[in-house]
C-alpha positions in Angstrom: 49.5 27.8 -13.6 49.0 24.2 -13.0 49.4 24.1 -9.6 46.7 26.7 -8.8 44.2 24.1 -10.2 44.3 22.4 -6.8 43.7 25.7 -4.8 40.2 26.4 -6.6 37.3 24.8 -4.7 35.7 22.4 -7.2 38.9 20.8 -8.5 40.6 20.6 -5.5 38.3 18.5 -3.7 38.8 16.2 -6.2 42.2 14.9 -4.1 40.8 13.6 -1.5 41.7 10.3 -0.8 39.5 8.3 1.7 41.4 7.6 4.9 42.4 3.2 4.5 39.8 2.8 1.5 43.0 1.5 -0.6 42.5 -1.6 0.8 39.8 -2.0 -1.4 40.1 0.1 -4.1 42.6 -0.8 -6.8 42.3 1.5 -9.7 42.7 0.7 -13.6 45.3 2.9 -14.2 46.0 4.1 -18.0 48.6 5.6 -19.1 49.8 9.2 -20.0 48.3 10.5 -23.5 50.9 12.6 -23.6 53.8 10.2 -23.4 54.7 7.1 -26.5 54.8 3.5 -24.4 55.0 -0.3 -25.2 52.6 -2.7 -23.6 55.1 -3.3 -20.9 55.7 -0.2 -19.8 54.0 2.3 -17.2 53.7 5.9 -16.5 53.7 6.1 -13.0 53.5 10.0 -12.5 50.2 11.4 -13.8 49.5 15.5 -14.3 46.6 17.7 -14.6 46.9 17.5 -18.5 47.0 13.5 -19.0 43.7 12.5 -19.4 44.6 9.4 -17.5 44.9 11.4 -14.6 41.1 13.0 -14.7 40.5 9.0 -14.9 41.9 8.1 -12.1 40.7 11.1 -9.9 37.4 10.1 -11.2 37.3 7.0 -9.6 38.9 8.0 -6.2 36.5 10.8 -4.8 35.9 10.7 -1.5 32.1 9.9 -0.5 30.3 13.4 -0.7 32.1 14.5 -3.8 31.8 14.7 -6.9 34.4 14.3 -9.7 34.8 17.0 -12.3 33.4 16.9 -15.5 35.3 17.6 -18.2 34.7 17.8 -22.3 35.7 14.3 -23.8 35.2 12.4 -26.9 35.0 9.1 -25.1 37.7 7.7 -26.6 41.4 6.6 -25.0 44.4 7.6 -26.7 48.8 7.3 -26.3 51.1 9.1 -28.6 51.5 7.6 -32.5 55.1 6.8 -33.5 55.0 8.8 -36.5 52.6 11.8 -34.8 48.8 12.2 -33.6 47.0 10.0 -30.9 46.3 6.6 -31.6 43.2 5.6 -30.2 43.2 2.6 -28.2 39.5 2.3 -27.0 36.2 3.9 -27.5 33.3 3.7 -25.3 29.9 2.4 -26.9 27.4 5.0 -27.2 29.7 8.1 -27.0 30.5 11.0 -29.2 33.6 9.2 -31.1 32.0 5.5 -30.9 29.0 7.2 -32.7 30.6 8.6 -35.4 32.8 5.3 -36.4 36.1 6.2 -34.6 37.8 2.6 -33.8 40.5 1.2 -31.9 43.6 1.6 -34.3 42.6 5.1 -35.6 44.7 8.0 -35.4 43.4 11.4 -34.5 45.8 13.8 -36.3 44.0 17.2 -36.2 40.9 18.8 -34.5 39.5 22.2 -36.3 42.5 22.0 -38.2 45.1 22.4 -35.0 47.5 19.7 -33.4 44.6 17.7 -31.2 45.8 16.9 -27.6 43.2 14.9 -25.6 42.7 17.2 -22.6 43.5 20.6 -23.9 41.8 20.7 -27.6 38.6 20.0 -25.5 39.2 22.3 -22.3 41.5 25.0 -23.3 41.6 26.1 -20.0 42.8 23.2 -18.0 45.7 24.7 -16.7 43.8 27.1 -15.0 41.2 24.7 -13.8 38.5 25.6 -15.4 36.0 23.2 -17.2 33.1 24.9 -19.3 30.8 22.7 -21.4 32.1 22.9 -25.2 29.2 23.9 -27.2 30.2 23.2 -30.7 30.8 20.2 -32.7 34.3 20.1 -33.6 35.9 18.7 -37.2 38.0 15.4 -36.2 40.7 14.7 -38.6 41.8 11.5 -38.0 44.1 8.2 -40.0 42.7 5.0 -40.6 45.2 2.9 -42.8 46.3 4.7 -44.9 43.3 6.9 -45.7 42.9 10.5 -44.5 39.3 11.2 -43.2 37.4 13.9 -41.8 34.2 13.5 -39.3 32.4 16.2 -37.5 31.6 15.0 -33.5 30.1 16.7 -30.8 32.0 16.7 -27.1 30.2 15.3 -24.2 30.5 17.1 -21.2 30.6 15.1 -18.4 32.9 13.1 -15.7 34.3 10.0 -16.7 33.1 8.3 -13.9 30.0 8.9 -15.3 30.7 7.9 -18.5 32.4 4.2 -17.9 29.7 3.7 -16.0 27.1 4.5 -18.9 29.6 2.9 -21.3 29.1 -0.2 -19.3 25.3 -0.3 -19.6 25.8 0.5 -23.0 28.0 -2.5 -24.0 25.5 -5.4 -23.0 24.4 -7.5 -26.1 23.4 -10.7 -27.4 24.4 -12.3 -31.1 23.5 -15.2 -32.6 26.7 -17.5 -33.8 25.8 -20.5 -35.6 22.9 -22.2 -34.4 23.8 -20.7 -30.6 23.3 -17.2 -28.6 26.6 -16.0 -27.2 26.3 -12.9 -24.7 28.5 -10.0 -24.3 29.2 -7.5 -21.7 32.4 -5.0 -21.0 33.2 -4.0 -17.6 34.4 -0.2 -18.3 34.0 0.8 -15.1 33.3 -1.9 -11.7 31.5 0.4 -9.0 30.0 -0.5 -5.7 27.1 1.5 -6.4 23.8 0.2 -5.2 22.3 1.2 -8.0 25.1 0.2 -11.0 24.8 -3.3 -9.4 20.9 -3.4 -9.4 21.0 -2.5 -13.1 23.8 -4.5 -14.2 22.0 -7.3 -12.2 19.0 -7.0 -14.5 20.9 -6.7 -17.8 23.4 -9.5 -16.9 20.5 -11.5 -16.4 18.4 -10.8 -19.2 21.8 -12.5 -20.8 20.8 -15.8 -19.0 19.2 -17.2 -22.0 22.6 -17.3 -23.9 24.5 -20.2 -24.6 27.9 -18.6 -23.1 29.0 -15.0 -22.3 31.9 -13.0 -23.5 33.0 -11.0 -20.8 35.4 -8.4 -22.0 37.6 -6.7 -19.0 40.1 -4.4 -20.9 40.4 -1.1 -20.5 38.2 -1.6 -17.2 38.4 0.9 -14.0 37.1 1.3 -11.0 37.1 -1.2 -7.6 35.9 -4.6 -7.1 32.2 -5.7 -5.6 31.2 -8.7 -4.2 28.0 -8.6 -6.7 30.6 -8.3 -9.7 31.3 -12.0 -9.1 28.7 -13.1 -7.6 26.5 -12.2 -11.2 28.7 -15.4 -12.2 29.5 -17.6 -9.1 27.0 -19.1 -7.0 29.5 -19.9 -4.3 32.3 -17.7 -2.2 33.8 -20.7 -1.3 37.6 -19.7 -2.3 36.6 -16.1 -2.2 40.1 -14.4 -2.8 41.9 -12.7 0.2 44.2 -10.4 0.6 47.2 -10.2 2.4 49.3 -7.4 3.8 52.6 -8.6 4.5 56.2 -7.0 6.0 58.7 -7.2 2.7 61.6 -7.5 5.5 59.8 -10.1 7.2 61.1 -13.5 5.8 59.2 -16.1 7.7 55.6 -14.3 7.6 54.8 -13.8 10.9 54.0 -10.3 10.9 51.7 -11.1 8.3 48.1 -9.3 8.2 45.0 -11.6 6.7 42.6 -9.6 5.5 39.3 -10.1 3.3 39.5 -8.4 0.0 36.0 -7.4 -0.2 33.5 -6.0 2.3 32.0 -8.9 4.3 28.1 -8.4 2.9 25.9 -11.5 2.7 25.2 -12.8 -0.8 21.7 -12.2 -2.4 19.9 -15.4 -2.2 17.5 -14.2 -4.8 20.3 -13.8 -7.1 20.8 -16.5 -9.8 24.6 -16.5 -11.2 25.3 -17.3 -14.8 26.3 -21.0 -15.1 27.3 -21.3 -18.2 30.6 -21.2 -19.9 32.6 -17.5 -20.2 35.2 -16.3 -22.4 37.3 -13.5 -20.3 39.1 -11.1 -22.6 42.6 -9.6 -20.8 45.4 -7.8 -21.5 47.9 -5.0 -20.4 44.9 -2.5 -20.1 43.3 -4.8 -17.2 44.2 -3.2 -14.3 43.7 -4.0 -10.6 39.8 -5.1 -9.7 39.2 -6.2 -13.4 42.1 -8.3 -12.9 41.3 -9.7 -9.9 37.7 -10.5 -11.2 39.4 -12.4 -13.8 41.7 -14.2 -11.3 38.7 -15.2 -9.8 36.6 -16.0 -12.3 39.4 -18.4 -13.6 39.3 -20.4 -11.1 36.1 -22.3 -12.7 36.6 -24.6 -15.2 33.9 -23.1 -17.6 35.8 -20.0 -17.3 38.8 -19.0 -20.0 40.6 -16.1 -19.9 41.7 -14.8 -23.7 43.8 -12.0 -25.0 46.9 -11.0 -23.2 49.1 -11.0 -20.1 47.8 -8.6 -17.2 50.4 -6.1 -15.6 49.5 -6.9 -12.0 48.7 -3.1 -10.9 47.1 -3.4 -7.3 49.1 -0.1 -6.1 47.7 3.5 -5.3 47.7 6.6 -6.6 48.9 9.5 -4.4 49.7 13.2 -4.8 54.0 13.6 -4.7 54.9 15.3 -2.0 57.6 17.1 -3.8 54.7 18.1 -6.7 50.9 18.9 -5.6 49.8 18.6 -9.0 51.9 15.0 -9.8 49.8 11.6 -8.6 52.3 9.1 -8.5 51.8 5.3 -8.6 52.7 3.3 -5.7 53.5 -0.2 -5.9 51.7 -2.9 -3.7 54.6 -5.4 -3.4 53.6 -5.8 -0.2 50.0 -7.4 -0.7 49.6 -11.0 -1.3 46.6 -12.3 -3.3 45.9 -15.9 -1.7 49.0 -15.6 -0.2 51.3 -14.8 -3.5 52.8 -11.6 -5.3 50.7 -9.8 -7.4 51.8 -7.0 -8.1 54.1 -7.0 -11.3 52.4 -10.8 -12.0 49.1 -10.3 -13.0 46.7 -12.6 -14.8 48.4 -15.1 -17.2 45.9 -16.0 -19.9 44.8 -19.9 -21.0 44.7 -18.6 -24.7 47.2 -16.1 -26.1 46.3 -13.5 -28.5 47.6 -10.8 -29.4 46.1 -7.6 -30.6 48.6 -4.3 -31.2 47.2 -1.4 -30.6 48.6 -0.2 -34.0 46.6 -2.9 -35.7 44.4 -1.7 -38.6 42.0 -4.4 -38.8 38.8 -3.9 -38.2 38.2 -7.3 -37.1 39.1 -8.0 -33.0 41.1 -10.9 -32.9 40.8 -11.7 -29.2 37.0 -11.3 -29.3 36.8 -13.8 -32.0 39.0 -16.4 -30.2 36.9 -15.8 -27.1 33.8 -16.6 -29.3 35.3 -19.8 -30.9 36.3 -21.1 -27.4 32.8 -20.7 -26.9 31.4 -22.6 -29.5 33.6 -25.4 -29.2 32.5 -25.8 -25.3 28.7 -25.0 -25.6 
């Protein structure tokens, strides 16, 4: 039944991939909510009932299309060790965020039936069908080691859509001490005219603070020119990229490229000067982690939390399975002339933060705020 999702009209445009677009396009790629992993591992085959899939298809429509909007609780889940979904993120101002689901929770039942992210929302999946769920379904969920009960109402809607909103949704300001420290999380980096406009105007209604926690976890989507440009005044070691022949030993066959379009800077816009806290970890994939390798560069800039994968590949449908996207490697292409891919982003302060954690308290975020204070 699955693979007839990809012969109905709506779905299967979905799978279009725009011809050479990879070259700019490096997706935050989550893994399977349907299979247990550790922070170094990877699920590099992806079906029509992960709901890391309907991410990643979200972000990778061709222009023209539109990606399919599904029933969600805004939340992102893996498999518990001892049963349920642990949820690893929620997105501010959705259904689950709303009603006081946290990181570290663990959804055990839905209406009193085994929950499973994609198909306890759209019971049709398989079939490719997506109806909006009109009810507000009874959440049953672990915290600890209390048992507790919420009623939430879906939101139907692509998540395209919704890390974008998430994004807008995050921006903040708090007072710590006798300073303002700023906060913003990049759910979702588009290229959008219109994202950028608006996160232009938020980022600097932000420039007032006395230093900015930028939180890149859990972040999807493709890298801008604006996305560091809303913190750099200069592209003077703008990253590049690099598309080199593994076989070729001495490099001559290698391929210079820029990373990102070539579109002259707004002089009108004014970047944020101040110093920024960066929080990482295995959940920043591809553009949020080259934003962050960028970023880094300054000296005002440190980058908090956790080691980055180094995820810069592609995914494609398997020939052998028109229903499996498979990750591709990039091994090939060379961030300022060096392997990425597998490397990542190395943090300047180490913190770690299990998923499994049940404190309510972020430990990375407050790091990234006391390497504020002792700087501003």
């Amino acid at each position: 039944m699955l693979r007839e999702l990809l012969s109905m009209s709506t779905p299967a445009r979905l799978f279009r991939w725009a011809p050479g677009r990879w070259l700019y396009l490096f997706l935050a790629v989550f893994v399977s909510a349907e299979t247990q992993h550790s922070a170094a591992q990877e699920v590099d085959a992806l079906s029509p009932l992960d709901s890391a899939f309907f991410r990643v298809q979200s972000f990778n429509t061709s222009a023209g299309d539109r990606p399919i909007a599904i029933n969600h609780l805004g939340i992102e889940t893996e498999r518990a060790a001892d049963g349920g979904h642990l949820i690893t993120a929620a997105l501010e101002g959705y259904p689950a965020h709303a009603a006081g689901l946290e990181r570290g929770d663990v959804i055990l039942r839905i209406n009193g039936a085994e929950f499973h992210p994609i198909l306890s929302l759209n019971p049709r999946a398989a079939e490719g069908e997506f109806n909006p769920f009109k009810d507000s379904v009874e959440i049953t969920y672990m915290r600890g080691a209390a048992i507790l009960t919420v009623l939430i109402a879906p939101v139907f809607e692509s998540l395209y859509d919704s890390y974008r909103s998430a994004t807008l949704n995050s921006v903040l300001s708090f007072a710590a001490g006798n300073k303002v420290i700023g906060y913003v999380r990049f759910w979702a980096l588009t290229r959008e005219t219109g994202d950028l406009i608006t996160l232009a105007k938020l980022i600097r209604s932000l420039h007032e603070t006395d230093g900015i926690v930028l939180d890149l976890r859990n972040s999807h989507g493709y890298l801008a020119p604006e996305h560091i440009d809303f913190f750099r005044s200069s592209r003077s070691d703008l990253l590049s990229i690099s598309l080199s022949d593994p076989s070729d030993a001495t490099g001559i066959n290698r391929e210079r490229r820029r990373l990102l379009p070539d579109r002259p800077r707004d002089d009108e816009l004014r970047a944020y000067r101040k110093p920024i806290a960066i929080l990482i970890d295995s959940s920043t994939r591809g553009a949020a982690e080259l934003l962050a390798y960028q970023l880094a560069k300054l000296d005002r800039v440190t980058t908090v939390g956790e080691p980055t994968l180094g995820r810069l590949g592609r995914h494609t449908l398997d020939s052998t399975d028109e229903i499996i996207l498979e990750y591709s490697a990039a091994y090939s292409t060379l961030i300022d002339g060096e392997i990425f891919e597998g490397i990542g982003v190395k943090p300047k302060r180490s913190v770690s933060f299990p998923y499994e954690s049940i404190s309510r308290t972020d430990p990375q975020f407050q790091v990234a705020v006391n390497v504020l204070m002792g700087v501003i």
